[in-house]
C-alpha positions as CSV (number, residue, x, y, z in Angstrom):
1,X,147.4,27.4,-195.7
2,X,150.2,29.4,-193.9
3,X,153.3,29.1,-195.8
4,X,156.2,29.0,-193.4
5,X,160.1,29.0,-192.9
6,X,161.6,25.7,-191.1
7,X,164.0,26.4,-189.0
8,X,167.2,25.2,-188.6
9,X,167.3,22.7,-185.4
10,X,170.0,24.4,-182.7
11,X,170.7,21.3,-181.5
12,X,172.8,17.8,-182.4
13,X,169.7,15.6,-181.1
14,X,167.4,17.9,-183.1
15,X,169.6,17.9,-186.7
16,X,169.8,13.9,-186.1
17,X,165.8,13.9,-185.7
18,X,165.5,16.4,-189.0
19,X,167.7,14.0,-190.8
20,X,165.0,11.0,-190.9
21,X,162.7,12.9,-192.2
22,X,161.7,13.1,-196.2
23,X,164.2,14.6,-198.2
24,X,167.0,13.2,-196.0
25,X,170.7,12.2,-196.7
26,X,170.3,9.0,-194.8
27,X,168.3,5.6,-194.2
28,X,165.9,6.1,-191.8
29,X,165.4,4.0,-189.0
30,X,162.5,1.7,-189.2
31,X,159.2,3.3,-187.9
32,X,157.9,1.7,-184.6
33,X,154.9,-0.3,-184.4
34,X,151.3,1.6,-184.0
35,X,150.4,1.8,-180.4
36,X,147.4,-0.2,-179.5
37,X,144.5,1.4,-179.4
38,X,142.1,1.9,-176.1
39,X,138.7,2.3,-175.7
40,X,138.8,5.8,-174.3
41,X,141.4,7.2,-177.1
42,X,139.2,8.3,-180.2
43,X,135.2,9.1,-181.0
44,X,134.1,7.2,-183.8
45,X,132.9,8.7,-186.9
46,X,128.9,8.7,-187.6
47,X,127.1,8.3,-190.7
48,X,123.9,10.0,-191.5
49,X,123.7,7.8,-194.5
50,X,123.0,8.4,-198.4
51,X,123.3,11.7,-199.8
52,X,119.9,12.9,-200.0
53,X,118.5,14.8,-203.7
54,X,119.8,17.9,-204.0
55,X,118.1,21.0,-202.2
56,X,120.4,23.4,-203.1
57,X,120.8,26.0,-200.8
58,X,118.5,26.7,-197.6
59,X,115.5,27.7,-199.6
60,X,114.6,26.9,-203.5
61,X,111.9,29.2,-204.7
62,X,111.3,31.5,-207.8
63,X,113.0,34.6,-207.9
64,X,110.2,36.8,-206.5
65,X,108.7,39.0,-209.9
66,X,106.4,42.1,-209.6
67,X,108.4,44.1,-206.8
68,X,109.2,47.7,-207.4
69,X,112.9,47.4,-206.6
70,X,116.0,50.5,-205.3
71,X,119.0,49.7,-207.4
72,X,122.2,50.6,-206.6
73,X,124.8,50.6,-209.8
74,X,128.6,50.9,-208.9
75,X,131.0,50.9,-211.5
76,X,134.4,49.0,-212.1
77,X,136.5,48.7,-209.7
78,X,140.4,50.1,-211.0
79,X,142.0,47.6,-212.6
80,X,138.9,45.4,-212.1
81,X,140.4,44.8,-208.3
82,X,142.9,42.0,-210.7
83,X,145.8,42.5,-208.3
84,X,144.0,40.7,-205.6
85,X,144.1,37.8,-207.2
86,X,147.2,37.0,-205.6
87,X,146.7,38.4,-202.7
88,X,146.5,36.7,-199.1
89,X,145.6,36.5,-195.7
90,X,148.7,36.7,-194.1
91,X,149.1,33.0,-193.7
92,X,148.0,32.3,-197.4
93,X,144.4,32.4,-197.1
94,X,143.5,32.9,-200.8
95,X,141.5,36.1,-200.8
96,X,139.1,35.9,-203.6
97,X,136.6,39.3,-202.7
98,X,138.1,42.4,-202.1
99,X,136.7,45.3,-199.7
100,X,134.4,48.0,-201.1
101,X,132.4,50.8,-200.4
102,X,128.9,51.8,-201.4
103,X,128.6,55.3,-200.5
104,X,125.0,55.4,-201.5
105,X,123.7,53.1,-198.4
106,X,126.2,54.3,-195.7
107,X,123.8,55.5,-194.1
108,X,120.1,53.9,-192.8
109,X,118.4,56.9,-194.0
110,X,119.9,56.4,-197.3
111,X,118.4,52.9,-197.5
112,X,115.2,53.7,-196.0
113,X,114.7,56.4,-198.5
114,X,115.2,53.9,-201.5
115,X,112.8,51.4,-200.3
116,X,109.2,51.3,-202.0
117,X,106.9,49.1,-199.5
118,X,103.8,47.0,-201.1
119,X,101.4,44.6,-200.2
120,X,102.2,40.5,-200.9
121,X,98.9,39.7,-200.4
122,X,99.2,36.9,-197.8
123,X,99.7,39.7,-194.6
124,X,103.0,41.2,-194.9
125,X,104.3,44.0,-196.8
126,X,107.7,43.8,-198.7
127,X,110.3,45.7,-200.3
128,X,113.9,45.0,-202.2
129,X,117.0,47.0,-203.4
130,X,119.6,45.2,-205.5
131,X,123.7,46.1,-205.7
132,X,125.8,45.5,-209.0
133,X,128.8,46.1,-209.0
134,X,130.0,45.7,-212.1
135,X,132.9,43.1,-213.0
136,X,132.3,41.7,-209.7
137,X,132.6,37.5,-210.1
138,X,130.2,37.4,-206.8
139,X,128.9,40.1,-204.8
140,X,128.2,39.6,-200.5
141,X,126.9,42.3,-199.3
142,X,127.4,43.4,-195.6
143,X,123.4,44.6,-194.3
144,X,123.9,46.8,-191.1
145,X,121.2,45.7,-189.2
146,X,120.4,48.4,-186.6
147,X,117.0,47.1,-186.1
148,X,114.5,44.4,-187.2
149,X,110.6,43.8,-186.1
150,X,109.4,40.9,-184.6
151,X,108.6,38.4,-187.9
152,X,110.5,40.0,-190.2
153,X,112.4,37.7,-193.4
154,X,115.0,38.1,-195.7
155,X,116.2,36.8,-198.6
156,X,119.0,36.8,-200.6
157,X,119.0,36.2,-204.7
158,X,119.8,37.4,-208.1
159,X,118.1,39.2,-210.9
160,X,119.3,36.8,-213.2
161,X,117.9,33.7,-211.5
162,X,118.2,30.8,-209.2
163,X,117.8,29.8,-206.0
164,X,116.7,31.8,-203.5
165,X,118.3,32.2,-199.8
166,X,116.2,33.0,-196.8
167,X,116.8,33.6,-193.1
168,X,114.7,34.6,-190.5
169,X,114.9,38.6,-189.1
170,X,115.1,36.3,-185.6
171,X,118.0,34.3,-186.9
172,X,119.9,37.7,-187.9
173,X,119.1,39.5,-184.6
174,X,120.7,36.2,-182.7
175,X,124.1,36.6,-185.1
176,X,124.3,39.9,-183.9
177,X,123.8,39.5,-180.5
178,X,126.1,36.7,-180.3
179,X,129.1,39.1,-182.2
180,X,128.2,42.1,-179.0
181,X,128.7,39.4,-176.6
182,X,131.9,38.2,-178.1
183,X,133.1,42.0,-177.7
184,X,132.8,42.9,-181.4
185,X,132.8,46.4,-182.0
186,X,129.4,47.8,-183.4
187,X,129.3,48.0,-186.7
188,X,131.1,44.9,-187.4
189,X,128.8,43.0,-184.7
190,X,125.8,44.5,-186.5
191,X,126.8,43.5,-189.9
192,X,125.1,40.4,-191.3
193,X,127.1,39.7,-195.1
194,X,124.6,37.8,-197.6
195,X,125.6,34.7,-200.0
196,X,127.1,35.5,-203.1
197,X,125.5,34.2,-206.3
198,X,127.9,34.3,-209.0
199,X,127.6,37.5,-210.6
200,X,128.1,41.0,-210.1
201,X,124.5,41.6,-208.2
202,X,122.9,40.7,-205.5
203,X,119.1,41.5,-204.4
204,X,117.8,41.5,-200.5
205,X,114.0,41.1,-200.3
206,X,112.9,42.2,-196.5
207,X,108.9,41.1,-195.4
208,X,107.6,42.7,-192.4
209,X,104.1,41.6,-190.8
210,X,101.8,44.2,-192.1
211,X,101.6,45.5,-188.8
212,X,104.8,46.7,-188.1
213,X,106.1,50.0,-189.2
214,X,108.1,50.3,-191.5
215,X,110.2,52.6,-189.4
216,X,111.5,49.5,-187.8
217,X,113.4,48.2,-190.4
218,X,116.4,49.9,-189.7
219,X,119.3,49.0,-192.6
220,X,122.4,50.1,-194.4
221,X,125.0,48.9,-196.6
222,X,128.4,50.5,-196.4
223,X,130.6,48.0,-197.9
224,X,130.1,44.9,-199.7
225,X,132.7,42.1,-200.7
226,X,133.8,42.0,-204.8
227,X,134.5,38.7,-206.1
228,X,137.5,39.2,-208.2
229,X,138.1,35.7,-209.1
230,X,135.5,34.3,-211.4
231,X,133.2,31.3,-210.3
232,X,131.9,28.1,-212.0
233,X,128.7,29.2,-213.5
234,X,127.4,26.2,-214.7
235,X,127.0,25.6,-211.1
236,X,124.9,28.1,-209.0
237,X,128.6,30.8,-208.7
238,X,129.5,28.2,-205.9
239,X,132.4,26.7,-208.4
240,X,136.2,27.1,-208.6
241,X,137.3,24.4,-210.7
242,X,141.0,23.4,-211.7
243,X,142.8,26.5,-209.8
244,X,144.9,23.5,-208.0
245,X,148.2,23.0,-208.9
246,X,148.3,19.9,-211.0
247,X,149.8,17.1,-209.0
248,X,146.9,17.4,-206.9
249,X,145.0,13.9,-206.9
250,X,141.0,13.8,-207.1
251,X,139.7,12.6,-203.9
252,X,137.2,11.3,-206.4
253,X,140.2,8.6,-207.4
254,X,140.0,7.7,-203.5
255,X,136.8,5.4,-203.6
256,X,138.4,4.4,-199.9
257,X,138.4,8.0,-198.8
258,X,134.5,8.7,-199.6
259,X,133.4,8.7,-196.3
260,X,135.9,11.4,-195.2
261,X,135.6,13.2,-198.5
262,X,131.7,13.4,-197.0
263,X,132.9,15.2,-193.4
264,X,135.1,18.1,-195.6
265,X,133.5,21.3,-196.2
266,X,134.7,24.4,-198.5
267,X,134.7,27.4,-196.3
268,X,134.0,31.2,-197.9
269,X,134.2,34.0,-195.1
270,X,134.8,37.7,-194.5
271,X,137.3,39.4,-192.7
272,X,137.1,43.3,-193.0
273,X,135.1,43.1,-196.5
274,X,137.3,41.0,-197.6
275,X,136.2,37.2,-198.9
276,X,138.7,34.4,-197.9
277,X,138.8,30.5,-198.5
278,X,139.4,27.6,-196.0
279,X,138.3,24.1,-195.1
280,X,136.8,22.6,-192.1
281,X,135.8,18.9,-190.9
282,X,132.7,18.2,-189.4
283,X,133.6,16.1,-186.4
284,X,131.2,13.9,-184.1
285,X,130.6,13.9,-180.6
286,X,131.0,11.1,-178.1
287,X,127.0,10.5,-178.2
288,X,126.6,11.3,-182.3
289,X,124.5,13.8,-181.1
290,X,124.8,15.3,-184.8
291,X,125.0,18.7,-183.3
292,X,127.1,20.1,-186.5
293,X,131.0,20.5,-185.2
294,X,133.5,22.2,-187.2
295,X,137.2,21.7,-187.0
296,X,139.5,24.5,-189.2
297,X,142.3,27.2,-188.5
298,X,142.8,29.6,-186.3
299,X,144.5,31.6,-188.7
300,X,141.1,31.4,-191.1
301,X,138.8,32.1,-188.2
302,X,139.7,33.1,-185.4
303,X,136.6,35.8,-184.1
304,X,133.3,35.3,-183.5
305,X,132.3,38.2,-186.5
306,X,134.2,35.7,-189.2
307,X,132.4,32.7,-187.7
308,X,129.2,34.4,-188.4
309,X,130.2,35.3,-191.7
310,X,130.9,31.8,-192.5
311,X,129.1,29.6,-195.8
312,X,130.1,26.1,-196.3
313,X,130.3,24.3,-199.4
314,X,129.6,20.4,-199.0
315,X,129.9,17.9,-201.4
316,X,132.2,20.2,-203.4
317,X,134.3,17.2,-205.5
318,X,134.4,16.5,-208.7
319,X,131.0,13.8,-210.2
320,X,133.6,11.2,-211.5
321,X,137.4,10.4,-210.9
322,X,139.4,13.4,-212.8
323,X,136.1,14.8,-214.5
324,X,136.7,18.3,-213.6
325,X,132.9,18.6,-213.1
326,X,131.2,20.0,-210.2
327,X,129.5,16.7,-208.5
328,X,125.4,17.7,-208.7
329,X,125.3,16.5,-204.6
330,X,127.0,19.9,-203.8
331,X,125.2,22.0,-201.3
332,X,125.6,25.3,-200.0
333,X,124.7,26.5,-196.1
334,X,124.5,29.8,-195.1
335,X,123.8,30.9,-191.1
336,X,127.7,31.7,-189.9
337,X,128.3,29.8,-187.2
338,X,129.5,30.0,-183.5
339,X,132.7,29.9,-182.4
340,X,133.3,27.9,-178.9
341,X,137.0,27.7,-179.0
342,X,140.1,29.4,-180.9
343,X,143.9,29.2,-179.9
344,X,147.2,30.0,-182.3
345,X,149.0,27.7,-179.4
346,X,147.5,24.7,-182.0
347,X,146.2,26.5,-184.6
348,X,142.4,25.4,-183.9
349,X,139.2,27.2,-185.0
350,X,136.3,24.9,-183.3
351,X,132.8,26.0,-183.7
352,X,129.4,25.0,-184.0
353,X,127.4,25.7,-187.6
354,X,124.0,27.4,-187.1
355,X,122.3,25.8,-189.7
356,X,122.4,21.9,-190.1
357,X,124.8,20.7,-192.8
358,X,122.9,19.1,-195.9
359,X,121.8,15.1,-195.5
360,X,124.9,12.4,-196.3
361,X,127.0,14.0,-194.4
362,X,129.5,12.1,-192.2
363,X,130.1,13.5,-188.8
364,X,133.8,12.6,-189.3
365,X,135.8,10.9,-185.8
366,X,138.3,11.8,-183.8
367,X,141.6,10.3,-182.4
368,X,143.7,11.2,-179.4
369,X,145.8,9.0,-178.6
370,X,149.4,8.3,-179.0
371,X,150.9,8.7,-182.8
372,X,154.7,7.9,-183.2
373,X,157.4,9.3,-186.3
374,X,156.5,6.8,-189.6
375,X,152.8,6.3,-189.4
376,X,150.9,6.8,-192.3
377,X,148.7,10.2,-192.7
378,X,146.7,11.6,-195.1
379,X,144.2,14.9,-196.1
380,X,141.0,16.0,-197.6
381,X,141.0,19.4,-198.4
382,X,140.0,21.8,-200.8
383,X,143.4,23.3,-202.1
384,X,142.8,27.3,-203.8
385,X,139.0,26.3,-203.3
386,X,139.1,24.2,-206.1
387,X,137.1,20.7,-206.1
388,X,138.0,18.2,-202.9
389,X,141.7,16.9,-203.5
390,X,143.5,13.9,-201.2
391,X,146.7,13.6,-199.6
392,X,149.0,11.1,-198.2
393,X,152.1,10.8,-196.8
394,X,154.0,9.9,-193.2
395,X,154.4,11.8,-189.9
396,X,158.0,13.2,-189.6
397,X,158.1,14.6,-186.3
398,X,156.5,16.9,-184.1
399,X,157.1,20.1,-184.2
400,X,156.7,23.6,-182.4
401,X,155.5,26.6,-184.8
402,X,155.1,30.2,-183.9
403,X,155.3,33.6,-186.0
404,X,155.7,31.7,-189.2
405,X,159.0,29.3,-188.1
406,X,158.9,25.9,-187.0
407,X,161.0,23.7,-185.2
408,X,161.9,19.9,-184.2
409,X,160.0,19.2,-180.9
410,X,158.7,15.6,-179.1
411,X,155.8,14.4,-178.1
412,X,155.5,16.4,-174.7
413,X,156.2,19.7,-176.1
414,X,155.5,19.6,-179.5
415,X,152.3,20.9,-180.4
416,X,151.7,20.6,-184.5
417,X,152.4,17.5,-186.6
418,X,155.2,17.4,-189.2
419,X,153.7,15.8,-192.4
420,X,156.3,14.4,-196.0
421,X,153.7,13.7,-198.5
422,X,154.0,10.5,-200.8
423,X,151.0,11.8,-203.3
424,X,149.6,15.2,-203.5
425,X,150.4,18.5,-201.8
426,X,148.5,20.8,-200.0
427,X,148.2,24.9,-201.0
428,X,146.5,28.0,-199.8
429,X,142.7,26.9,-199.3
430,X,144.1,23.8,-197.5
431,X,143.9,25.5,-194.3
432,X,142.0,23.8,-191.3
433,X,141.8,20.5,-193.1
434,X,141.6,17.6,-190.7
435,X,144.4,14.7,-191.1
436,X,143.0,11.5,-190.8
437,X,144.9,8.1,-189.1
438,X,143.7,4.8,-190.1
439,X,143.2,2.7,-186.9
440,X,141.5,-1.0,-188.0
441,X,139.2,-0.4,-190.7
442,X,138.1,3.6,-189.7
443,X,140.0,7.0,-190.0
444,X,140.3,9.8,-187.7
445,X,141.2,13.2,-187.4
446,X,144.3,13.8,-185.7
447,X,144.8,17.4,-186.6
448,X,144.2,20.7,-188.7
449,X,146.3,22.2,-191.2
450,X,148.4,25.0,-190.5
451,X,151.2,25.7,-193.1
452,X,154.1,24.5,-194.5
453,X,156.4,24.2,-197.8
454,X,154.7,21.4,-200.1
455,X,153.8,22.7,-203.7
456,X,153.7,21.3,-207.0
457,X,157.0,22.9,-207.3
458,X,158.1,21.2,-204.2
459,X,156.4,18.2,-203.4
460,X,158.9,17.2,-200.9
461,X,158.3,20.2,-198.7
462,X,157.1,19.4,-195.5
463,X,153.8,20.7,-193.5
464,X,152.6,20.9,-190.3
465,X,149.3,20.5,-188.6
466,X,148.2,21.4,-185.2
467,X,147.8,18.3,-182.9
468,X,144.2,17.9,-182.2
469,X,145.1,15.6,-179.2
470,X,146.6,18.5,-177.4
471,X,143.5,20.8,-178.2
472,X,141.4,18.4,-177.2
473,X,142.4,17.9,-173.6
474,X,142.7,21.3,-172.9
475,X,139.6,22.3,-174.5
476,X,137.5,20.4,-177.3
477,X,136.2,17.4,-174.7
478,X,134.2,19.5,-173.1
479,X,131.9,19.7,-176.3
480,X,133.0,16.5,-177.5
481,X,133.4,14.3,-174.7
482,X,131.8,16.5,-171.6
């Protein structure tokens, strides 16, 4: 969540509009009624029904045994890379995996070298090499790919266990090409970062059809991503459990709010090696085509190379009201996806997942219509990363925001959202949440988060989310509504 300044308004009508807002000196005047709605002013949410048993991750297998694998040791970090902790994207993305090298795979003669090629017994050939590096919470590596033969596999997993996470060599070749075309520069359009799994190594298994060379698996690893803050074990190193600030409220306590709680993803990608954390709604078309929309931040993703990067966490929330438990529904996608649309005018990331999100999802709806100063708001969102959390509170104005200041606006020029919140906050982790409007008996997103004051420490501070009416007329309807 960007954290930033509100400035003064330069004007008497725009210090008389700051004045009704929360934290005000005087009565505000009484909110006017909520417009009436039209048929052609909001897509309705869809339901893909009950959350299906749990398949965690794309593909659950054993840990392959019996291969002769290359391992890579790299020692601490300095200071065990603590110091990031606290560190942020420049808008307060909560970096939680810190850039490093890994001087012995720079180079694809350097990995081919390593690699020991045998026999599976069903037509292939395989081989595997496996990077600690030690302290490491989580460990993503990024896999140059400068070539791949037709039928080729990976898979991603841990020494130590667990699930097992596969993609095709097809499905890596088409996240690649879709980086070049985005005018990526080489080695970041060629670099394809694996899952983390909660611990400081991380194995890649590569199959070939025994008729290929192995010549033509052309890899390196120059740099992988060290997880400095420490996930849940208990639950598959996709946790990050009570890091919110403690007036946060449990979306779990929100029975009302499931449905939306269902559309909310946890977001984990990688900017220059380095691991960040956002959220993003899954939003439906006009047709509930279920082709899987996401909604975030521009400031969280704002390139093609971080879409591709991208995992999503669904289901993340706690398994009862206040339990501090990680729910056993929660899922974990891998795939990146692509990005189709990405302005700081609004503050909106829109992109398509490349892997379908995880049965029981809810393809959340949109609204954009008319909303007027008063109306009642509210947020899912996954504040620090930590389990879903829920907001509520009342539009204040709109607002203009740019280079970290914001300022009173109106409804033709203003392009965020000015949001006072009655119970909870949001924090750093919050970013690209959707804000949902009741209208009747459904909700729908009216915008993303972009920054703002609120804090535990502040609860009155106000934020501000981009207006998703605005980015949808001048660009989301043609996906949405074409």
């Amino acid at each position: 969540m960007a954290r930033i300044v509100w400035l003064a308004a330069a004007t008497a009508a725009a210090v008389a509009m700051a004045s009704c807002g929360g934290g005000g000196g005087g009565t505000a005047e009484a909110p006017p009624p909520a417009p009436t709605p039209t048929p052609t002013d909001r897509i309705e949410p869809y339901d893909t029904g009950d959350i299906a048993a749990k398949h965690a991750m794309i593909v659950a297998r054993a840990v392959p045994t019996g291969r002769d694998i290359a391992r890579v040791v790299l020692g601490p970090m300095a200071g065990g890379g603590l110091l990031a902790k606290s560190e942020t994207l420049g808008a307060n993305v909560p970096r939680i995996g810190v850039a490093r090298d890994v001087p012995a795979l720079v180079g694809v003669s350097d990995l081919s070298a390593l690699m020991r090629w045998t026999s599976t017994g069903r037509g292939t050939r395989a081989a595997a090499f496996s990077v600690t590096s030690e302290g490491a919470r989580g460990v993503r590596l990024g896999v140059l790919v400068r070539e791949l033969p037709s039928g080729a596999v990976l898979r991603f997993y841990a020494q130590a266990g667990g699930a097992v996470m596969e993609v095709s060599g097809q499905e890596v070749m088409a996240s690649i090409e879709r980086n070049l075309q985005a005018g990526a520069l080489d080695e970041a359009a060629r670099t394809y970062w694996s899952p983390d799994f909660g611990g400081p190594e991380t194995t890649v298994e590569v199959e070939i059809p025994a008729a290929a060379a192995v010549s033509s698996v052309k890899l390196a690893v120059p740099r992988l991503s060290h997880y400095v803050v420490s996930p849940d074990e208990a639950h598959e190193g996709i946790g990050k459990v009570g890091e919110s600030g403690s007036c946060e409220v449990d979306v779990m306590c929100k029975p009302e709010f499931m449905s939306q709680s269902r559309s909310v993803a946890r977001m984990l990608f990688v900017r220059d090696a380095n691991t960040y954390l956002c959220t993003g709604t899954l939003l439906n078309d006009i047709g509930a085509s279920r082709t899987p929309y996401l909604l975030s931040a521009n400031h969280c993703i704002s390139n093609q190379v971080e879409a591709s990067s991208l995992t999503t966490d669904w289901f993340y929330r706690s398994s009862a009201c206040n339990s501090g438990v990680v729910g056993a529904d929660t899922q974990r996608r891998i795939g990146g996806a692509t990005l189709l649309h990405a302005t700081a005018a609004t503050d909106t990331a829109f992109m398509r997942l490349n892997v379908a999100p995880p049965a029981g999802v809810v393809y959340a709806g949109s609204y954009y219509g008319n909303l007027t100063a008063g109306q009642t708001l509210a947020g899912v969102h996954h504040p620090k990363g930590d389990l879903q959390k829920f907001s509520s509170g009342t539009m204040v104005r709109f607002s203009m925001c740019a280079n970290g200041t914001c300022f009173s606006s109106d409804a033709s020029d203003g392009t965020y959202l000015t949001v006072g919140w009655q119970q909870g906050v949001t924090e750093g982790g919050s970013s690209g949440s959707g804000l949902f409007h009741t209208l009747g008996d459904k909700r729908y997103v009216v915008g993303q988060l972009f920054g703002g004051a609120s804090s535990c420490q502040t609860p009155a501070g106000l934020d501000h989310y981009g207006r998703f009416d605005v980015a949808y007329r001048n660009a989301l309807k043609q996906w949405l509504n074409p």
